[in-house]
C-alpha positions as CSV (number, residue, x, y, z in Angstrom):
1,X,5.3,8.0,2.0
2,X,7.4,4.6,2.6
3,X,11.4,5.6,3.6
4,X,14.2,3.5,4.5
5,X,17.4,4.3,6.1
6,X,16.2,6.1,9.1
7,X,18.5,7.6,12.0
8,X,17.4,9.7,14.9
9,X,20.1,12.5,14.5
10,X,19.0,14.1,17.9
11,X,16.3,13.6,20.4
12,X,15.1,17.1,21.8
13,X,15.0,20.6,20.8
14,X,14.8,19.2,18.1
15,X,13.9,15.4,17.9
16,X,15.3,15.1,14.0
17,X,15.7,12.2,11.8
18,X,17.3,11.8,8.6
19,X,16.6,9.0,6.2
20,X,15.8,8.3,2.5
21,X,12.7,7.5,0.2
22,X,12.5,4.0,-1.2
23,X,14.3,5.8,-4.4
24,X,17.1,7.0,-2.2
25,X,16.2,11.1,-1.8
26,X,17.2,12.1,0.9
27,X,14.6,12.7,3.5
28,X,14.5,15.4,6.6
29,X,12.3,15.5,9.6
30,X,12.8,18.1,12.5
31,X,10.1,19.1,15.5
32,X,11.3,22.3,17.4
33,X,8.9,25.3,18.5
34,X,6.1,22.9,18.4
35,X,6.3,22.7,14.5
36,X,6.9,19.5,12.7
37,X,9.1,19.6,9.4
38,X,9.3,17.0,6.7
39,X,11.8,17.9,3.5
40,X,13.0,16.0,0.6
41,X,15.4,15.9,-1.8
42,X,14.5,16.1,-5.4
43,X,17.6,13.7,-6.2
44,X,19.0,10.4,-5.4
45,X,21.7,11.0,-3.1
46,X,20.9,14.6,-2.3
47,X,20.8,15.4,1.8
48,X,16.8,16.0,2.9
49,X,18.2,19.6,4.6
50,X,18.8,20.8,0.9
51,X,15.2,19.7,-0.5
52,X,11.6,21.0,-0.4
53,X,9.2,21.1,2.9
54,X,7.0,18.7,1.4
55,X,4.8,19.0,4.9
56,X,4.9,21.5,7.5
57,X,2.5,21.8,10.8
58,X,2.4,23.8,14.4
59,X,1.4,20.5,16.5
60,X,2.0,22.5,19.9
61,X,3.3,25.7,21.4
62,X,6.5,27.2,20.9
63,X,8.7,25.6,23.6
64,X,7.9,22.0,22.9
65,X,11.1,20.4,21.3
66,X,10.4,16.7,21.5
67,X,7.8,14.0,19.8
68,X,8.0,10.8,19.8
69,X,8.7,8.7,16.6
70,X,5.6,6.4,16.7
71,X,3.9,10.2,16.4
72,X,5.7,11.1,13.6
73,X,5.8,8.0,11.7
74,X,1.4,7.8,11.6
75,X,2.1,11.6,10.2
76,X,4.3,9.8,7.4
77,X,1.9,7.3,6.6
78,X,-0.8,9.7,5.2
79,X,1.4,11.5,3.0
80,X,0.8,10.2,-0.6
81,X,3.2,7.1,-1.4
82,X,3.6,9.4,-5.2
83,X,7.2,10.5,-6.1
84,X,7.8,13.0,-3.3
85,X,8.4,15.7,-5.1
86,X,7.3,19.5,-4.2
87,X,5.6,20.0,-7.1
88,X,3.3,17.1,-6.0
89,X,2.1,18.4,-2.5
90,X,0.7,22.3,-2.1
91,X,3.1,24.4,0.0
92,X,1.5,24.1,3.4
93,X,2.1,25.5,6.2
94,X,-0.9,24.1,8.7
95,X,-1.3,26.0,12.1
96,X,-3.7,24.8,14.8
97,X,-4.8,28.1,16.3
């Protein structure tokens, strides 16, 4: 997934961004409890909050709050460069037990 536009919207507890796809959906990515969230819009112009959890994963326990970008971004970089759309990727939910 390539996005553009990025903006750290808050750094712990949760460490979010907000940014866009190369289409301009709106894209959503929040860490707290140790569980990493990435949503997207279906629409151009549409706010990433509103869209689909395209990927979801419990990276650590439940008081972590903070990861770093660089983290994040190599997380990004495997998900399929397709139109990011829900329909595209299974509704997971990974937990590392």
């Amino acid at each position: 997934m390539k996005i553009k536009n990025l903006v750290q919207t808050c750094e712990a507890c949760p460490s979010q961004w907000e940014a866009e796809t190369l289409d301009g959906r709106g894209v959503y990515i929040r860490f707290r409890w140790g569980f990493l969230s990435i949503s997207v819009s279906d629409n151009p112009g549409e706010h990433g909050l509103d869209g689909k959890e395209i990927y979801g994963e419990q990276l650590s326990d439940n008081l972590d709050g903070v990861i770093s970008w660089s983290k994040v971004s190599r997380i990004i970089e495997k998900l399929p460069n397709k139109r990011m759309q829900a329909d595209n990727y299974p509704s997971t939910r990974l937990v590392n037990r």
